[in-house]
C-alpha positions in Angstrom: -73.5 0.0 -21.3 -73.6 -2.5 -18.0 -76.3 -2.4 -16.0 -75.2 -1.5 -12.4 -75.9 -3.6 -10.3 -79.2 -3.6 -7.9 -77.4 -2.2 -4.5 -75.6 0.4 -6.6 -78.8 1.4 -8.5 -79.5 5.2 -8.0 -83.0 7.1 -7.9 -83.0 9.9 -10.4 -85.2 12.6 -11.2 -84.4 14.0 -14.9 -86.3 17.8 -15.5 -86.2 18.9 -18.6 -89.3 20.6 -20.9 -87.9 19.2 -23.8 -89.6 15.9 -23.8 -87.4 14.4 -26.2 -84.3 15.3 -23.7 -86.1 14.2 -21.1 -87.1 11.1 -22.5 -83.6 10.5 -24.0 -82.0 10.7 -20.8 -84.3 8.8 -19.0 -83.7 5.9 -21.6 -80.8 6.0 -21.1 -80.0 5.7 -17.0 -82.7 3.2 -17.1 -80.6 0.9 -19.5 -77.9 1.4 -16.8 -80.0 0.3 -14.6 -81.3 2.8 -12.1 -84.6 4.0 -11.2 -85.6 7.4 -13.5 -88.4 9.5 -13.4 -89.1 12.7 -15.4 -91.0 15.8 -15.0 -91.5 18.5 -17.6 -91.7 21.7 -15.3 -90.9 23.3 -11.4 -94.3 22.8 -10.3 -94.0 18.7 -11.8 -90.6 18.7 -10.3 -91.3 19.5 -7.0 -94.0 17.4 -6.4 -92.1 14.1 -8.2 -88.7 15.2 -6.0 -91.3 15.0 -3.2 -92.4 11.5 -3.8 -89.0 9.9 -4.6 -86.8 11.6 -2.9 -83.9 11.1 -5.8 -80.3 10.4 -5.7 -79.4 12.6 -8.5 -82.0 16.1 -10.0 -80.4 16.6 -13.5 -82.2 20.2 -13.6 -82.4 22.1 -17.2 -82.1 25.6 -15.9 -84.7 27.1 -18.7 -88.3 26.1 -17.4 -91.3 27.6 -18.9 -92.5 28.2 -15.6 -89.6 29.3 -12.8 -86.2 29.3 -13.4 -84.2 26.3 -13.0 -81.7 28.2 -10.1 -84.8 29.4 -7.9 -85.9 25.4 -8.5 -83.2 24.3 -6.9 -82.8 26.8 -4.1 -86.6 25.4 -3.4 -85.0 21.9 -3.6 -82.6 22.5 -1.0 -84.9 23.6 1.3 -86.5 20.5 1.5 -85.4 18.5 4.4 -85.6 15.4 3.0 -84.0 16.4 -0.8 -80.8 17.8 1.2 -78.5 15.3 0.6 -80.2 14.7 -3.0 -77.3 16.0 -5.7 -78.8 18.4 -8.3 -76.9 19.0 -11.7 -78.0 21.8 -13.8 -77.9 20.4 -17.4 -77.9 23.5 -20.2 -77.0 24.5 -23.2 -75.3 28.0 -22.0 -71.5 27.3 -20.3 -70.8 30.6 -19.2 -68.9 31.6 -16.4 -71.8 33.5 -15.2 -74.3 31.0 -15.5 -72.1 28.2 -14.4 -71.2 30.6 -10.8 -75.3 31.2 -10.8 -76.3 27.1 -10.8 -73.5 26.7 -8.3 -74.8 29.7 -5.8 -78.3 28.0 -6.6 -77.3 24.6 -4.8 -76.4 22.8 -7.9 -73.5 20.2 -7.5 -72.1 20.8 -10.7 -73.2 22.5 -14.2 -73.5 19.9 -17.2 -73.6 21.2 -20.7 -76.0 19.8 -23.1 -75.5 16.6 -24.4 -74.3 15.1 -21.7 -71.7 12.6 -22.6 -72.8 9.0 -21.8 -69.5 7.7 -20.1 -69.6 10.6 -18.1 -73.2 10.4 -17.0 -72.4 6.3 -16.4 -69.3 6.9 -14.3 -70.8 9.9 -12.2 -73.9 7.7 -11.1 -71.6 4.8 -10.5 -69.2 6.1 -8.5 -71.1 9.2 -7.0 -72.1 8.0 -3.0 -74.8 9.7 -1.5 -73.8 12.3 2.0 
């Protein structure tokens, strides 16, 4: 995969409590070349989404301590994470779920594994509002 250029870089915030997933996807944006960080859990989450004040939240919705919805209603309200984008990334792509992320504030609902082309053309096209 290219690395995008500096300007288009993107700051992202991956939270996952898999490890592994987290890790893997953070491995991978930073081989495109943007700026990832990772946290493990809604408390870690808020408090790194504080500090960096990310492009892109790709948010698993099943946290061991809040759900990943309630997460990203708290997100929102964060002046300064408004314009941030937030993608729920799980393994469950039910209607019901999907219409529950959305209602959240998420931008979209991912499924689980994210496809890698899709991840690299989202952050390189996505602009930030």
């Amino acid at each position: 995969m290219p690395a995008v250029p500096p300007a288009h870089a993107r700051r992202i915030l991956v939270v996952d409590d898999n490890l592994d997933v987290a890790q893997i996807m953070v491995a991978l944006m930073r081989d495109m070349g943007h700026a990832v960080e990772y946290a493990i859990n809604a408390r870690a989450a808020l408090i790194e989404a504080r500090r960096l004040i990310p492009d892109f939240i790709f948010l698993d919705l099943n946290l061991p301590d809040m759900d990943g919805c309630e997460l990203a209603r708290q997100l929102k309200l964060e002046p300064a994470l408004r314009a941030t984008r937030i993608f729920a990334v799980t393994g469950s792509g039910s209607d019901e779920d999907r219409q529950r992320s959305l209602e959240a504030g998420c931008d979209d609902h991912l499924l689980k594994p994210v496809d890698p082309a899709f991840l690299e053309s989202l952050l390189g096209t996505a602009r930030r509002f």
